[in-house]
C-alpha positions in Angstrom: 45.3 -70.9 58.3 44.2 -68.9 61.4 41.4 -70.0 63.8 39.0 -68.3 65.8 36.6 -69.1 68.8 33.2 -68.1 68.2 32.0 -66.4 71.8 28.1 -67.1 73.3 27.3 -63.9 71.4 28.3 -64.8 68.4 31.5 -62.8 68.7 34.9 -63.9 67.2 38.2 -62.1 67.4 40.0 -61.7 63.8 43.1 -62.8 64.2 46.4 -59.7 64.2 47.8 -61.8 60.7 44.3 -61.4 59.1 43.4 -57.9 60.2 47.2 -56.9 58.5 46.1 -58.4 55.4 42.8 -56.3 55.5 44.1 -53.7 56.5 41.3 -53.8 59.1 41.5 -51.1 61.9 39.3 -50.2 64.5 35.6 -49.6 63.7 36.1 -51.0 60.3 33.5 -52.9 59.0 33.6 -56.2 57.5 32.0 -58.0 54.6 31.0 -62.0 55.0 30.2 -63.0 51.2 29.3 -66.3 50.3 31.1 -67.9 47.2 30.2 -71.4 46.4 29.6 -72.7 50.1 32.3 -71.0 51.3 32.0 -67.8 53.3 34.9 -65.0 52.8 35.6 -61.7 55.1 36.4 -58.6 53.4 37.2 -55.3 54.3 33.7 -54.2 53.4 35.2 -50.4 52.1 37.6 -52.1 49.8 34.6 -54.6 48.3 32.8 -50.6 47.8 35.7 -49.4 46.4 36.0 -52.7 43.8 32.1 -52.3 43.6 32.7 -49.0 42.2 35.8 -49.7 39.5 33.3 -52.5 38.0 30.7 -50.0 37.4 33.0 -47.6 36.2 34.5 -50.0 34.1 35.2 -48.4 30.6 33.7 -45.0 31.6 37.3 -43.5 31.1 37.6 -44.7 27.7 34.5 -43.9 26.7 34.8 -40.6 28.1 38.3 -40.0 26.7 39.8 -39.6 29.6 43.7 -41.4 29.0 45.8 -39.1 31.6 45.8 -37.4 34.9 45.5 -34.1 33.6 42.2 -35.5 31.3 40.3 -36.6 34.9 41.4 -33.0 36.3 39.9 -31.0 33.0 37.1 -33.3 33.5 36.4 -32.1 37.0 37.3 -28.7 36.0 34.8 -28.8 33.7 31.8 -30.3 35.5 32.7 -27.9 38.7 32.7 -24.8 36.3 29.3 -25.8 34.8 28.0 -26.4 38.2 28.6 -22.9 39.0 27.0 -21.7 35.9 24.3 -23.8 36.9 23.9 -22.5 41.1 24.6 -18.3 39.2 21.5 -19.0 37.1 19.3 -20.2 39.8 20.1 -17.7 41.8 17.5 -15.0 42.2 18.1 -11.6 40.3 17.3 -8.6 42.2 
């Protein structure tokens, strides 16, 4: 357990062991969540990142998608039709 004085501004320095664990550098953000009356820190771009897997959650299956090489034809595909899409917006002279 690490402890931390709370300064007159509300400031508190994370202790070096914490930040590690984080992986909290500087200019990182962090995330206070509150979990059955107990407040946690996060590194608040890792809770995104989790944030994002949850709502992805069984898009890859659904999609097919059971390799590397299925998530790069995927985006190969989309970026292709994308292109496609820009060409026939563009105006014809």
């Amino acid at each position: 357990m690490e402890i931390a004085k709370v300064m007159a501004k509300g400031q508190v320095t994370i202790p070096m062991s914490v930040r590690k664990k984080l992986n909290l550098k500087e200019g990182d953000k962090v995330a206070f969540i509150e979990k059955d009356g107990v407040i946690l820190i996060a590194n608040s771009t890792m809770m995104a990142l989790l944030q994002v897997q949850d709502a992805f959650e069984g898009e890859a299956k659904r999609l097919g998608l059971e390799s590397e090489e299925d998530v790069v034809a995927l985006v190969k595909e989309v970026r292709r039709e994308m292109c496609e899409e820009k060409q026939d917006k563009t105006p014809k002279n």
